[in-house]
N, C-alpha and C positions, 0 to 999 in steps of 0.2 A: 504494500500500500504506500502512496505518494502522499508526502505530506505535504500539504497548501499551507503557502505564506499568505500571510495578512499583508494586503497595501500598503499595510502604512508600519507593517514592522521592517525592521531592517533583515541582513542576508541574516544575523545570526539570531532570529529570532527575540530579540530585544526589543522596549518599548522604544518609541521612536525620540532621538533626542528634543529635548526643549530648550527654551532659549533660557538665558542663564539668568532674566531675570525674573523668574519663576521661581518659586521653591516649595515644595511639599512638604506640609505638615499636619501630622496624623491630629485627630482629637478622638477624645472619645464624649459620646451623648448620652442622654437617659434617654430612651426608649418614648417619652410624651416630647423630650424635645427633637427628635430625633423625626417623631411622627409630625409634629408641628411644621417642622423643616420640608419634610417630603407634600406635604399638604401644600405651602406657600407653594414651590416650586412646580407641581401642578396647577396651581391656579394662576402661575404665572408661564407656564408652559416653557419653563428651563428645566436642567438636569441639578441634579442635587449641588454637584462643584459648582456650578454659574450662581445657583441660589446660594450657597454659602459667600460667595465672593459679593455678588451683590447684597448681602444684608450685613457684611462685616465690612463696605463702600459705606452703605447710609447709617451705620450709627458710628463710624469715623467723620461724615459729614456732620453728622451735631452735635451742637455746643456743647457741653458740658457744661450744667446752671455753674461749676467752681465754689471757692470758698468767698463769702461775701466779702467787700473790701475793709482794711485795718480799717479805715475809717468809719465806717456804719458798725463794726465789731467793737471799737473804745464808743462812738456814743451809745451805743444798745447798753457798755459797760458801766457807763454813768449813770443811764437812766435807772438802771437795775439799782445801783448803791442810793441812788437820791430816792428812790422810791421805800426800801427796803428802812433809810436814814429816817424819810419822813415818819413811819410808825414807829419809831425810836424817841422821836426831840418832843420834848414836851409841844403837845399843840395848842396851851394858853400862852406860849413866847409869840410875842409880836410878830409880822412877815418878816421884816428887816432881820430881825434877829434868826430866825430859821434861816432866810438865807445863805447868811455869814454861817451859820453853822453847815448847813450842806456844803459850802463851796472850801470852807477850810478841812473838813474830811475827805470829799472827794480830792481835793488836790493837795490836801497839807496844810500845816501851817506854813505861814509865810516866812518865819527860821531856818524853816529846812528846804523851801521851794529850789535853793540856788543848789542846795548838795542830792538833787534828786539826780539820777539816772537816767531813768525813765522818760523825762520829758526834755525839751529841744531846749536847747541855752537859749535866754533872749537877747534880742540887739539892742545895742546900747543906743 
């Protein structure tokens, strides 16, 4: 008996080369997402590799929401101590006076403001 070559294998029966910027990589699925995968792929009328390339394209195409910026992260930070402070200061002190007390805890007293770390030197 004659054994028949595939088109598209080469003379020694090997897959046929790919371009080198290609690269194969095995995964493995769970069987629901695996069927979920074969499901898309039929309904989009590609083969399973075309659907796996295409759905690891569109959720490299979106954003990532990221971590919110330092800035909304220190005032969310304030807000939280000046809230947490107000059920703390006595609430028969004047406004003025809660104030100066919120803003010298959140930020310190003014002794120590210059030996902080934490916050931007000021211009003279």
């Amino acid at each position: 008996m004659i054994k028949q070559t595939d088109a598209k294998q080469g003379k020694s029966g090997e897959r046929p080369a790919t371009t080198k910027s290609c690269e194969t990589i095995p995964a493995q699925l769970q069987p629901q997402t695996l069927a979920a995968l074969d499901e898309w792929a039929a309904h989009n009328q590609v083969s399973r590799q075309e659907a796996v390339q295409r759905l690891v394209q569109l959720g490299l195409s979106v954003g990532s929401p990221g971590k919110p910026g330092k800035a909304i992260r220190n005032a969310r930070a304030i807000e939280l101590a000046a809230s947490q402070i107000d059920k703390l200061i006595d609430p028969e002190a004047p406004s003025e006076e809660r104030d100066r007390r919120i803003h010298r805890l959140t930020e310190g007293p003014p002794e120590f403001v210059e030996a902080r770390v934490d916050l931007p030197k000021r211009r003279r």
